[in-house]
N, CA, C and O atoms as a DFTB+ gen file, in Angstrom:
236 C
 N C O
     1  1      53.673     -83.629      13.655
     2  2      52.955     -83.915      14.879
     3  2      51.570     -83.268      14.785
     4  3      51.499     -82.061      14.555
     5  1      50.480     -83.998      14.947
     6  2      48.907     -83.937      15.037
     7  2      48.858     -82.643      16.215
     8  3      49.199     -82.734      17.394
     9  1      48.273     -81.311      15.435
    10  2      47.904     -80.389      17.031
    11  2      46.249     -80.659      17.188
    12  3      45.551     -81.069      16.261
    13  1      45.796     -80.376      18.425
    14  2      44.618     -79.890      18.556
    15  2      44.227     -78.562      19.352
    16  3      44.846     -78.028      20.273
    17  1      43.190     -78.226      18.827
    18  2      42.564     -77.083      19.164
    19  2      41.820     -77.171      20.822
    20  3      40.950     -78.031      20.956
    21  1      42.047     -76.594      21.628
    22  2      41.766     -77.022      23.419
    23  2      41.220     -76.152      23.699
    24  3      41.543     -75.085      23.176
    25  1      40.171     -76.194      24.623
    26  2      39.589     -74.669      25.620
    27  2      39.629     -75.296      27.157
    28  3      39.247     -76.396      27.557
    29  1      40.111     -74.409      27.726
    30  2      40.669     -74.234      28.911
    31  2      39.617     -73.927      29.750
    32  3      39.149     -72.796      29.619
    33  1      39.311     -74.382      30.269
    34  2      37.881     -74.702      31.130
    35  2      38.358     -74.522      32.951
    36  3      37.315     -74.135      33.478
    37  1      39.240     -74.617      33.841
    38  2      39.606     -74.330      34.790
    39  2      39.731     -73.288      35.273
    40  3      40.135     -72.408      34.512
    41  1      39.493     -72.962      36.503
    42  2      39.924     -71.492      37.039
    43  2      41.028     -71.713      37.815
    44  3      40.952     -71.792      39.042
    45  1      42.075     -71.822      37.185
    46  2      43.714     -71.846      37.948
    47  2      43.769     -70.630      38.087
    48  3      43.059     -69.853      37.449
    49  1      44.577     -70.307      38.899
    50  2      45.544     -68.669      38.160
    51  2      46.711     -69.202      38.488
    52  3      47.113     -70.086      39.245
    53  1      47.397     -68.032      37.319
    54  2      48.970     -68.237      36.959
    55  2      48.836     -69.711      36.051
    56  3      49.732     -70.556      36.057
    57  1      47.778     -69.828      35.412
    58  2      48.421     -71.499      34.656
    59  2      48.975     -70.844      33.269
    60  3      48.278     -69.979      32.739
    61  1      50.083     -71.191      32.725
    62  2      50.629     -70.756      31.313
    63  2      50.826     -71.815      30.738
    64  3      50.877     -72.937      31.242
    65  1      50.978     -71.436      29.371
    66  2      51.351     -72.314      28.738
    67  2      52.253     -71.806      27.467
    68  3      51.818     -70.874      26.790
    69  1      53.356     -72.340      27.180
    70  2      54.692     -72.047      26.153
    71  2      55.166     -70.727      26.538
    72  3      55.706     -69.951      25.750
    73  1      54.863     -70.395      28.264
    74  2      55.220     -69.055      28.569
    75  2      54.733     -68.289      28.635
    76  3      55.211     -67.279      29.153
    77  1      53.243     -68.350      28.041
    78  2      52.150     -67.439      27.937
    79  2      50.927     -67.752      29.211
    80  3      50.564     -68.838      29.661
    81  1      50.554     -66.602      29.511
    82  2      49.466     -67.031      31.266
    83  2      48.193     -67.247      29.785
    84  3      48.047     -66.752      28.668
    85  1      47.531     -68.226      30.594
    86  2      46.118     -68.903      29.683
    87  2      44.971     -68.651      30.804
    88  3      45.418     -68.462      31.936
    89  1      43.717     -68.622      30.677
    90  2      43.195     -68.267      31.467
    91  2      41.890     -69.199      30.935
    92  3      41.955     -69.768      29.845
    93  1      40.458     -69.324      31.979
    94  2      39.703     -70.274      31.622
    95  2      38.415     -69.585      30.470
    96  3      37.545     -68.791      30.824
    97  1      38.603     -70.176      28.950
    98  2      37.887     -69.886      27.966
    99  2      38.693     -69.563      27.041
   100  3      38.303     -69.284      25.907
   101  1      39.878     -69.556      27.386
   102  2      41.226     -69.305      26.191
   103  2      41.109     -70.831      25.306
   104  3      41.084     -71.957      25.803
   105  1      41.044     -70.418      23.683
   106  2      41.716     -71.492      23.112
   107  2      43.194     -71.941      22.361
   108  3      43.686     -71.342      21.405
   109  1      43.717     -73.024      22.967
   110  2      45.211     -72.739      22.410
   111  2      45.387     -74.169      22.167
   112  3      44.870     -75.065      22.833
   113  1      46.565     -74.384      20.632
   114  2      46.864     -75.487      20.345
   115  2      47.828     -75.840      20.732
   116  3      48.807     -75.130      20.960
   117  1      47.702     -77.485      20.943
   118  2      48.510     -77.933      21.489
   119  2      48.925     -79.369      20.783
   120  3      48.373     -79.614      19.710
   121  1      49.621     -80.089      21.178
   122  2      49.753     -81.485      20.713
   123  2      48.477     -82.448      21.483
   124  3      47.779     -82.390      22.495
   125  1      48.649     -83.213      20.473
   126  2      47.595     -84.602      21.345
   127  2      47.892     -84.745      22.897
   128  3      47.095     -84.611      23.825
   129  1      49.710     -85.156      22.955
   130  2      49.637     -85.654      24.121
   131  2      49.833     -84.949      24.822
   132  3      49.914     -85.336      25.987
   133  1      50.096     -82.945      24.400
   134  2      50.029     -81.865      25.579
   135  2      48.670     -82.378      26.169
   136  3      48.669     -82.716      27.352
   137  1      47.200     -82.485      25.242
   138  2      46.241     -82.034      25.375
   139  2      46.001     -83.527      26.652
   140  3      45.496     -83.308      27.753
   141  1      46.327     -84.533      26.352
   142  2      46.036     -85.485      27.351
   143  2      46.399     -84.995      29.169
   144  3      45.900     -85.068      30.292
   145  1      47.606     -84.489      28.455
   146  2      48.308     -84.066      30.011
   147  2      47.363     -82.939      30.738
   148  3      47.095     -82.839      31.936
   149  1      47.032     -82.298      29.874
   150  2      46.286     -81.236      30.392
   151  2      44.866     -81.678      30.471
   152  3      44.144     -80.699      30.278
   153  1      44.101     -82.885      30.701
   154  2      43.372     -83.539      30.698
   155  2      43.689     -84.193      32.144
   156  3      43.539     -83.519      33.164
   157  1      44.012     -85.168      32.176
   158  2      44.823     -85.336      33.629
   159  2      44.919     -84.568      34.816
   160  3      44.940     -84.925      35.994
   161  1      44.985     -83.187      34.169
   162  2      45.515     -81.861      35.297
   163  2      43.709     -81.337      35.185
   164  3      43.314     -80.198      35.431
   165  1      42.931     -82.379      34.801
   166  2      41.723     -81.135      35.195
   167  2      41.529     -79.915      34.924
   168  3      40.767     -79.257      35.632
   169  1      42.500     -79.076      33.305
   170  2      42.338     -78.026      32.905
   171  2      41.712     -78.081      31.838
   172  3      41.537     -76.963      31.354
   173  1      41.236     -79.027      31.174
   174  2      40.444     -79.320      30.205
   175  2      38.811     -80.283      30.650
   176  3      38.209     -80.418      31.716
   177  1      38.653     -80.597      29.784
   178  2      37.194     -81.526      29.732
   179  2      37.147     -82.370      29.093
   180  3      36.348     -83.286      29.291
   181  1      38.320     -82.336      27.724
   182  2      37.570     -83.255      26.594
   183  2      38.822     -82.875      25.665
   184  3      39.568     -81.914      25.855
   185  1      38.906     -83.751      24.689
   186  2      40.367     -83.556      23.397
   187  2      39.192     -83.729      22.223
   188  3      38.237     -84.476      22.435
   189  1      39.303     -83.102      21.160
   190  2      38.684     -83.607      20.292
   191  2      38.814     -84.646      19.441
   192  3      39.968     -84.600      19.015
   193  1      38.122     -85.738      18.878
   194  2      38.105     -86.221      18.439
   195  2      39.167     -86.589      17.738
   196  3      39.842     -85.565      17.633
   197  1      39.815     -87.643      17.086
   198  2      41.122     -87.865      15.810
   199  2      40.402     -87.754      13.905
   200  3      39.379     -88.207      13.392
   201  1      41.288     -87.125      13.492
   202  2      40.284     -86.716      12.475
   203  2      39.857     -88.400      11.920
   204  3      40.362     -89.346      12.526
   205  1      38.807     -88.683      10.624
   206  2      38.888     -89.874      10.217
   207  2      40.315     -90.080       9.340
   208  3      41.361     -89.430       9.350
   209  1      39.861     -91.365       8.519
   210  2      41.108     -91.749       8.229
   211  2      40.472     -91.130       6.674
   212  3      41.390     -91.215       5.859
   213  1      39.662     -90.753       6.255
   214  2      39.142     -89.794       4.807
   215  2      39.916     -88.411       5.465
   216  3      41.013     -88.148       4.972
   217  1      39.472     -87.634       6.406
   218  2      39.984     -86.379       6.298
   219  2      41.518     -86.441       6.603
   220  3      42.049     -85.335       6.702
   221  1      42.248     -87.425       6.754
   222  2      43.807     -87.658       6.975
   223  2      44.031     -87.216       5.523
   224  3      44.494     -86.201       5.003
   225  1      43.433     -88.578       4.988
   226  2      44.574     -88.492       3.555
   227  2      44.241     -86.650       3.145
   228  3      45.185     -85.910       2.868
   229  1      43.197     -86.285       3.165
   230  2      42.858     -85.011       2.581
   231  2      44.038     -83.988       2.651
   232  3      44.291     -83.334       1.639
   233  1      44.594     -83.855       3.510
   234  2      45.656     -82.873       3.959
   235  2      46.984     -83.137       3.576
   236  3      47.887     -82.371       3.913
């Protein structure tokens, strides 16, 4: 499963994540479609990009 790298841009309090409290400027990985969800919820801004299909095969 594809993770991405997220920064947490909201001022919730108490928002956690995998159990852990996250706070706004924390970066934490997540899956694509964590990162959508948390997109949705207005705790993000933006997902990055999907790598190309050159830096796929690379890995």
């Amino acid at each position: 499963m594809e993770t991405v790298k997220v920064t947490i841009t909201a001022e919730k309090p108490n928002h956690t994540h995998a159990g852990k409290p996250v706070a706004r400027g924390d970066e934490i990985e997540v899956s694509r479609a964590d990162a959508e969800f948390l997109l949705r919820r207005q705790l993000i801004t933006k997902i990055p990009a999907e790598p190309k299909a050159d830096e796929k095969r690379d890995k």
